[in-house]
Structure formats: structure tokens, C-alpha cells
N, C-alpha and C positions, 0 to 999 in steps of 0.2 A: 504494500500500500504506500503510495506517494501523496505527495502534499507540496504544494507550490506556493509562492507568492515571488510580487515581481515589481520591481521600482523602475519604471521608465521614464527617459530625460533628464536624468540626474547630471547638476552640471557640475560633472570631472569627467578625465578623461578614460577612454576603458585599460590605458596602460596603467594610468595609479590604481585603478581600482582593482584589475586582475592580481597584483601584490600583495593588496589585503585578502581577495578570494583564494587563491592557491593556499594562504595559510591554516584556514579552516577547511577546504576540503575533505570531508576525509570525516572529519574530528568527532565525536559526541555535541549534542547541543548546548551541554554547561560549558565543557570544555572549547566553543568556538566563541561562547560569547562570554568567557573569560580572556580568552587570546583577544577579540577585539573590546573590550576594555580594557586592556593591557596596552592597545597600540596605539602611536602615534601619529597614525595618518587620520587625515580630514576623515575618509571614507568609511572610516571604521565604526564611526558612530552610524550614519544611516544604515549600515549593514547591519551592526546589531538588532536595530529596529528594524530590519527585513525579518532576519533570524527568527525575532521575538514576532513578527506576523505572520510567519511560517508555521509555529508552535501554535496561535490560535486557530488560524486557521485548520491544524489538525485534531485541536479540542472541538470546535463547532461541526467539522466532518463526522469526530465521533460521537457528537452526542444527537446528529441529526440523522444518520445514515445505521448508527450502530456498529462501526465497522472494525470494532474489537483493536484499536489501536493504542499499543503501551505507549505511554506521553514519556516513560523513561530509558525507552530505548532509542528515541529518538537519533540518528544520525545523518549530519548535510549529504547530503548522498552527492547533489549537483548542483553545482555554483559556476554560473555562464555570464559574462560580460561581453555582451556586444557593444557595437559603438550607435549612439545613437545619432537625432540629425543635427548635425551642428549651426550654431548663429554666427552670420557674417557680420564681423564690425571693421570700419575703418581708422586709422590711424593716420596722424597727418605725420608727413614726414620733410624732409627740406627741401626748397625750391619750390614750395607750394605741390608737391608729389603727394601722393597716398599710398599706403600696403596695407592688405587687406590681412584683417586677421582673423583665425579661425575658433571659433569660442567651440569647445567640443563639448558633449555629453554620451552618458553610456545607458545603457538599459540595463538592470541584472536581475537575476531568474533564480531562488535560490531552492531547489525542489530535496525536501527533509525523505527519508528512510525510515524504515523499523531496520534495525541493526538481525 
């Protein structure tokens, strides 16, 4: 049995945030969001709170479906960071020029396991 939740448009880019995803992969659900409040990237806080809406999400699944899921076995099974659409902003630069700059965002997808 799986269970999803998923933050789209998040503005970082998906190379910072796959950093913080790689480190939880894997991990138990105490143990990934111990690691990301341990950590010091930006990203880590909204992940937590993915994590922690991934766990509701599997509380409301089993109390609506019945579908016999231990909340203590819980493990991230799949953590996916795509790139989302990015915002174009200009910058003025010298001689009255511009370069354009690319504001990026990522989408991520974090789907929990029974271990």
C-alpha cells in the first residue's frame, strides 16, 4: 500500500532540493524527519511538511478505506524532484543591455511505504 503527497512550484531549484531528497530516501518516517530537522538547507523545512502530509494522508486513507495500514512502519519508499516551470525576470545590465534571468522551481512527489 502506497500513499502520496506532492508540493508543486516550489521556488528552489530541483538540484538543491534533490540533496535534501537523496538523504531521506530510503529512511523510516521518524528517522527522515529527524534528518530534515537536522538540516540546513532552505528545502528541508517544506519537505518535512511534505513528509508530515504524506503520514496524514495515510491516516485519512486508513480510516476511510480501512486499508489495515501500520502508521509505524511507515517508510519514504519514493522521493522524485522534477523541475518545474520556471519565471523569467530581467536584469538590467551596462550600456543600457539586459540578461535575462531564470527564476527556477521544482515539483516533488514524496510516495510513503509499509516497510
Amino acid at each position: 500500500m502506497e500513499v502520496r503527497a506532492e508540493l508543486n512550484n516550489y521556488r528552489v531549484s530541483a538540484q538543491k532540493a534533490r540533496l535534501v531528497a537523496d538523504q531521506i530516501r530510503g529512511k523510516g518516517v521518524e528517522d527522515a524527519l529527524i534528518t530534515l530537522d537536522l538540516s540546513s538547507k532552505r528545502i528541508a523545512g517544506p519537505m518535512a511538511k511534505l513528509v508530515r502530509s504524506a503520514v496524514a494522508n495515510a491516516e485519512t486513507k486508513n480510516e476511510r478505506d480501512k486499508a489495515g495500514i501500520d502508521l509505524d512502519n511507515l517508510v519514504v519508499h519514493r522521493v522524485t524532484v522534477d523541475e518545474g516551470s520556471s519565471m523569467w525576470r530581467v536584469r538590467a545590465r551596462a550600456h543600457g543591455r539586459a540578461a535575462w534571468i531564470q527564476k527556477r522551481t521544482s515539483n516533488i512527489t514524496v510516495v510513503l511505504a509499509e516497510r
